[in-house]
N, C-alpha and C positions, 0 to 999 in steps of 0.2 A: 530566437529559437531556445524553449526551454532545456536543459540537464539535470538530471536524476543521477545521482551518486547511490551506489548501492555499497552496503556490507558487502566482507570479501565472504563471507556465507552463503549470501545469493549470489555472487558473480557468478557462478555455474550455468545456474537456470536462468538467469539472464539471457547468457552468450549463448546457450543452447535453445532459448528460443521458449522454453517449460513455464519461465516464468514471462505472464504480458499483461500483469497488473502490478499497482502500488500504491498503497495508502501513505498519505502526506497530510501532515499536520495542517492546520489552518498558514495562510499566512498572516505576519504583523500586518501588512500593510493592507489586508483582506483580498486581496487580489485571489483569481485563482491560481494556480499554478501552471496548468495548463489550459488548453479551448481543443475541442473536437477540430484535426486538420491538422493541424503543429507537428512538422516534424520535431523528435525529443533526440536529443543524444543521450548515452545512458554509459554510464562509467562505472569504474570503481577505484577508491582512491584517489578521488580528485582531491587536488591542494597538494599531493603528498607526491615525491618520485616518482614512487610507483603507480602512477595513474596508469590506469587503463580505458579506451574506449573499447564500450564491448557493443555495443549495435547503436542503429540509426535507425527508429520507427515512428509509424505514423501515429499518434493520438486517437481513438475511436470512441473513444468515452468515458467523459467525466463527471463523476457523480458526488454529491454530499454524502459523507459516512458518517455514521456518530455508535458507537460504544456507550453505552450505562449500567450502572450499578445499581442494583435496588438491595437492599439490604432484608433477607429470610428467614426462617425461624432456627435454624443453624447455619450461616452463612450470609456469602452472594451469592446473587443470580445475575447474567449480566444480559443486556439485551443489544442486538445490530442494529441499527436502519442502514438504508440505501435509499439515496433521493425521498427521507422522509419515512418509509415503509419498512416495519420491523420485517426482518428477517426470518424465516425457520429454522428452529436447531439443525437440521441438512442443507441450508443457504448458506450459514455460518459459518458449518466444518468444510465447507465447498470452496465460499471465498477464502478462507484461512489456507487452506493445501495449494492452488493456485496462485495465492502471494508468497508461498515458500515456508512453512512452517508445517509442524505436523498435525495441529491441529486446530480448531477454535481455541482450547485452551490456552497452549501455548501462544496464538496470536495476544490473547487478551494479556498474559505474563508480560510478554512484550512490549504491548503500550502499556499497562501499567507503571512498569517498572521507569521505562521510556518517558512517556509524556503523564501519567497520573489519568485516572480518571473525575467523570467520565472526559471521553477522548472524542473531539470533534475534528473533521477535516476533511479529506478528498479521495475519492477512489476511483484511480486511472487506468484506464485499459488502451493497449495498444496493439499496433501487425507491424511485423518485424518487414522494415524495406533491407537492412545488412546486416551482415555480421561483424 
């Protein structure tokens, strides 16, 4: 059964059910992380005292995500996919608010800062069975 460790940031929209997605790096071992079906436990502060479990849901959908950079005449421009298929700048700000961030921008802050671009990995959705 897989687990998801969230930032005590998200724990909120987690436990409240707001948030029922999340992007996850690749893994080393290429595996995915999750499969459609899988119960997920979802915490926060695992390893540490303060662990918390804050729900038990079902897996509904898991997708390849990828982030890139292309380089403009002042600047970046960054682009989404989803299972392959670039994104619309109103897909983008869409999935960004629904993983917990305010915006596309700040998503992209995020993993930059985080994992470096560009940023490849998983995009997980799920329906809350508890809280």
């Amino acid at each position: 059964m897989p687990a998801f460790n969230f930032q005590k940031r998200f724990a909120d929209t987690v436990l409240d059910g707001s948030k029922h997605s999340t992007i996850r790096v690749n893994r080393k071992d290429k595996r995915t992380p999750a499969a459609v079906g899988d119960i997920v436990k979802l915490y926060t502060g695992m390893r540490t005292k303060s662990c918390k479990k804050l729900r038990e849901c079902e897996i509904t959908a898991v997708k390849r995500f990828m982030i890139t950079r292309h380089i403009q005449n002042d600047g970046f421009e960054f682009t989404a996919y989803l299972d392959g298929l670039p994104l619309s700048e109103k897909d983008f700000h869409q999935l960004a608010i629904a993983d917990g961030f305010k915006d596309a921008q700040g998503l992209i802050e995020f993993f930059t800062k985080t994992h470096g671009m560009p940023f490849s990995g998983w995009h997980i959705s799920w329906e809350g069975l508890s809280a």
